[in-house]
Structure formats: C-alpha cells, structure tokens
Residue frames as a rotation matrix with the C-alpha (Angstrom) as fourth column:
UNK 1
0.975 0.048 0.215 -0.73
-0.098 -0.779 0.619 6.86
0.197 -0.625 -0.755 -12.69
UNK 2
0.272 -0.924 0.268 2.75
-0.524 -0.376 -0.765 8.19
0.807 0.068 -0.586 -12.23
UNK 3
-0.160 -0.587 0.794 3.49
-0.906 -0.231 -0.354 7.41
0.391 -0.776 -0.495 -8.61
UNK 4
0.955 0.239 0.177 1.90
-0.283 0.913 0.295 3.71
-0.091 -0.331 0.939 -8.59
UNK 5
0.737 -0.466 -0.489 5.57
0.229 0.853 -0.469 3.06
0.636 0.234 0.736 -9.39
UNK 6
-0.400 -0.667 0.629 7.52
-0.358 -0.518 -0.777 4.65
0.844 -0.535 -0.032 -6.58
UNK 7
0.605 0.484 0.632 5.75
-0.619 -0.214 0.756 2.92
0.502 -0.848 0.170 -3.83
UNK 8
-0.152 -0.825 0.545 7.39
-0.978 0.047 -0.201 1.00
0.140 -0.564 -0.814 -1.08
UNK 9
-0.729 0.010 0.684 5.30
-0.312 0.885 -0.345 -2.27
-0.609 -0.466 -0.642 -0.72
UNK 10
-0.274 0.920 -0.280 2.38
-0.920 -0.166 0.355 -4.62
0.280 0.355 0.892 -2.59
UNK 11
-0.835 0.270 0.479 0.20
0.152 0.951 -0.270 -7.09
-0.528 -0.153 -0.835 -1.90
UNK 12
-0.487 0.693 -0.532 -2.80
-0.629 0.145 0.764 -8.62
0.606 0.707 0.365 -3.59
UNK 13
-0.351 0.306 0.885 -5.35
-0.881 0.212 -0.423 -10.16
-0.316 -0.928 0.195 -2.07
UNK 14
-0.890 -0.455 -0.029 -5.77
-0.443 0.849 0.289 -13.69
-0.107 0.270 -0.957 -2.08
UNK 15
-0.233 0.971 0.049 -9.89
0.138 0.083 -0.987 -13.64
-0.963 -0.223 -0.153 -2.00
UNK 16
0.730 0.650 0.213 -10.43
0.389 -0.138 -0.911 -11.57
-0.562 0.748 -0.354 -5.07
UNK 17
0.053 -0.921 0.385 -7.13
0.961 0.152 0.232 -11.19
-0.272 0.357 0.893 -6.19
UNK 18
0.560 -0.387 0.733 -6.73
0.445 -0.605 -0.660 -7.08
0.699 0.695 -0.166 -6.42
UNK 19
-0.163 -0.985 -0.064 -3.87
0.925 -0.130 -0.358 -5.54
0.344 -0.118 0.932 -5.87
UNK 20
0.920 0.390 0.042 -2.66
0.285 -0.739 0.610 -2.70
0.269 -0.549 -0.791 -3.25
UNK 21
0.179 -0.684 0.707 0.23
0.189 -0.681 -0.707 0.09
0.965 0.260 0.008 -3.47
UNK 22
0.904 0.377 -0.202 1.07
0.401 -0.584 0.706 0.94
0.148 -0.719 -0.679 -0.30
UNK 23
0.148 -0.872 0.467 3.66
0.553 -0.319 -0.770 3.79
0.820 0.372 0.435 0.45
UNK 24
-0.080 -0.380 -0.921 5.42
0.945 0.264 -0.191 4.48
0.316 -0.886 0.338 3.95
UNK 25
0.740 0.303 0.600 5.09
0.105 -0.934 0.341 7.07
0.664 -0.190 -0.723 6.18
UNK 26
-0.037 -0.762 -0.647 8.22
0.550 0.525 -0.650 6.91
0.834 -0.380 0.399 8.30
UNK 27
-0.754 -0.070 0.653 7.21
-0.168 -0.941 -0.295 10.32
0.635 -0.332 0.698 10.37
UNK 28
0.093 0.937 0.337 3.86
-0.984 0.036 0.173 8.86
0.150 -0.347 0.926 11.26
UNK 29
-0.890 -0.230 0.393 4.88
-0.280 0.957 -0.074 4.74
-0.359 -0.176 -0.917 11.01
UNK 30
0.091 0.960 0.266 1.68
-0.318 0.282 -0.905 4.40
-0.944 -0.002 0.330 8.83
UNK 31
-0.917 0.019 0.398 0.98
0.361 0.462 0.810 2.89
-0.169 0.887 -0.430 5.05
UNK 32
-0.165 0.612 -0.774 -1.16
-0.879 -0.447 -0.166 4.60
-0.447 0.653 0.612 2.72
UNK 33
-0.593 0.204 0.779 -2.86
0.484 0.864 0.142 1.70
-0.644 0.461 -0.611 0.50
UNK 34
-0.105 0.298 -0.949 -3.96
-0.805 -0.586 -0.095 2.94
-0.584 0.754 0.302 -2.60
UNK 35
0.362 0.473 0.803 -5.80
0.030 0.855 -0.518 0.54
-0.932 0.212 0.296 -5.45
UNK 36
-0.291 -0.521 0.803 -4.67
0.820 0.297 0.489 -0.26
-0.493 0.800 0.341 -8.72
UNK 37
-0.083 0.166 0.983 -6.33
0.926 -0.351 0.138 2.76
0.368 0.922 -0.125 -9.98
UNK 38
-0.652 -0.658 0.377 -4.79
0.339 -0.698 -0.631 5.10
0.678 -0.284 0.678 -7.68
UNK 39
0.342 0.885 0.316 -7.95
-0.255 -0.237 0.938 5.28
0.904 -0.402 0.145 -5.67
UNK 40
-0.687 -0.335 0.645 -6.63
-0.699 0.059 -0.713 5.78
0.201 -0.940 -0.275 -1.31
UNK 41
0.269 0.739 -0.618 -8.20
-0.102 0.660 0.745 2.65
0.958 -0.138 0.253 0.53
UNK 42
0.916 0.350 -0.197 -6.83
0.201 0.024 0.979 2.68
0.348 -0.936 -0.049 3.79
UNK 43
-0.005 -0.907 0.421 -3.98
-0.793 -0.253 -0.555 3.96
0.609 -0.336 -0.718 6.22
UNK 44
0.692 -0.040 -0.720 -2.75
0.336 0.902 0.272 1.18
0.639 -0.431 0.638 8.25
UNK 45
0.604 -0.784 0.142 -0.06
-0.562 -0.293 0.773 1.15
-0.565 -0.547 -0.618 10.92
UNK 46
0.178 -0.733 -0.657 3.21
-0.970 -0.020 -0.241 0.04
0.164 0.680 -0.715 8.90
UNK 47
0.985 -0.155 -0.073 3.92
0.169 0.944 0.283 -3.54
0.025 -0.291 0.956 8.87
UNK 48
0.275 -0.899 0.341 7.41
-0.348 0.238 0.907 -5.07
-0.896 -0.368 -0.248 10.09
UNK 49
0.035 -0.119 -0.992 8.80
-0.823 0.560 -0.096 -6.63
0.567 0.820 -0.078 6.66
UNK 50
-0.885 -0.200 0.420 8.42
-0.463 0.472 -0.750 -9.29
-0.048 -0.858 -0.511 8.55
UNK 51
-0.213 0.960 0.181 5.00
-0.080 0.168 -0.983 -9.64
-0.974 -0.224 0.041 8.53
C-alpha cells in the first residue's frame, strides 16, 4: 500500500512483534494506527514524541 510510506510515526509491539503506521491528525490531536496491511486499528489521542 501506497501511503504505508508517508506516515508520521511506528511502533511494533514488543508481545507479538507487529508493527503499526500511525499518521497525525494535527486538527483533531489524534493518530490513526493502521496495520501492516493497511487495515485501521485504532485512533488514539497523539502521543508527545516524548512518550
């Protein structure tokens, strides 16, 4: 999928090791998370880079 490379942030999880796209909302302060196979898993509230 085209737009898995344009996103803003990833992590991977450290349980079962897969991996999540997630791409900023800056209007709304939220993160889309989207799986390796472009499938939406959850909106979050943006982390801090920080965090």
């Amino acid at each position: 999928m085209g737009f898995l490379n344009d996103y803003d942030r990833f992590e991977r999880n450290e349980s079962d090791g897969q991996g999540f796209y997630g791409y900023d909302d800056e209007k709304t302060g939220t993160t889309e998370w989207y799986t390796e196979d472009g499938v939406l898993d959850s909106v979050t509230k943006t982390p801090s880079d920080d965090e």
